[in-house]
N, C-alpha and C positions, 0 to 999 in steps of 0.2 A: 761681339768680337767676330771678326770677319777670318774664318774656319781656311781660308789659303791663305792666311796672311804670312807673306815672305818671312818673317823675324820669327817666326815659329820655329822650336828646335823638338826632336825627339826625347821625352822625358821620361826616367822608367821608374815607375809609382809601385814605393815598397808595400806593401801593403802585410799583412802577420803570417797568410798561407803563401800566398804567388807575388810575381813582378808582373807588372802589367804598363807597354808601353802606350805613351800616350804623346801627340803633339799638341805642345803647348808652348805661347807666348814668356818667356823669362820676366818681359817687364810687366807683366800683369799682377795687378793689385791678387792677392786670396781668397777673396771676396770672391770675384771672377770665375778665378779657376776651380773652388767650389761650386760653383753652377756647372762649368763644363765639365766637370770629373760626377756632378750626379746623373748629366745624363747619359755616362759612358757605360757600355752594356757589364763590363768589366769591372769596373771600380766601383758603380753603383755608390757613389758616396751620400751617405746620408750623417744626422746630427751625431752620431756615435761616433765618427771618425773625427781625432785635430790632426793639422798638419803639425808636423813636428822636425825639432831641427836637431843632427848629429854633434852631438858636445863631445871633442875628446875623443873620439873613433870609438865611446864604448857606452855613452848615456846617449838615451831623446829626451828633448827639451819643450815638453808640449804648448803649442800657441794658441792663447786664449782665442774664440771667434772672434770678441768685441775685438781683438788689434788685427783680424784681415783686412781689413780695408785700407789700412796703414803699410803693410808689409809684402814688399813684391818678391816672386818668386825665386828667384837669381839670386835672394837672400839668404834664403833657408835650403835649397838644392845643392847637394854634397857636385865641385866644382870638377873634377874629373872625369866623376861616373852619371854625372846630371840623374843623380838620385832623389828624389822623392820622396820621403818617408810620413806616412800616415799611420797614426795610432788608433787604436779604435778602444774607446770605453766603453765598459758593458752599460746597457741601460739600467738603472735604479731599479730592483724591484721589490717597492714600496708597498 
């Protein structure tokens, strides 16, 4: 994904402590935007984190990985505030 590309909007990625903006493509698969948001110094996304979507202005609705690649951004981004919301699971320790 080409990092000037015009269609790029300003996204602000909730994350559990901080907001952290980020430019990102709306029609990009999740798939995608998981790669760009691991290499962000900021977001640092790794397996812990799903994207997840606001239900009702008061639940997140966590998105399995197997459907990123199915589900573009513009989908699950609160339409207002081009919010972002990532959940982070604790890793198992098994």
């Amino acid at each position: 994904m080409d990092s000037t590309n015009r269609d790029d909007i300003n996204i602000t990625v909730q994350m559990l402590s901080k907001l952290v903006l980020v430019n990102l493509n709306p029609k990009t698969s999740l798939s995608k935007i998981r790669e760009k948001l691991e290499k962000n110094s900021e977001v640092k996304m790794n397996d812990t984190f799903s994207f997840a979507m606001m239900i009702n202005n008061n639940s997140l609705a966590v998105i399995a990985k197997e459907d990123e690649e199915n589900i573009i951004l513009e989908k699950i981004i609160d339409k207002k505030s081009t919010l972002l919301y990532l959940k982070s699971e604790p890793e198992p320790d098994w």
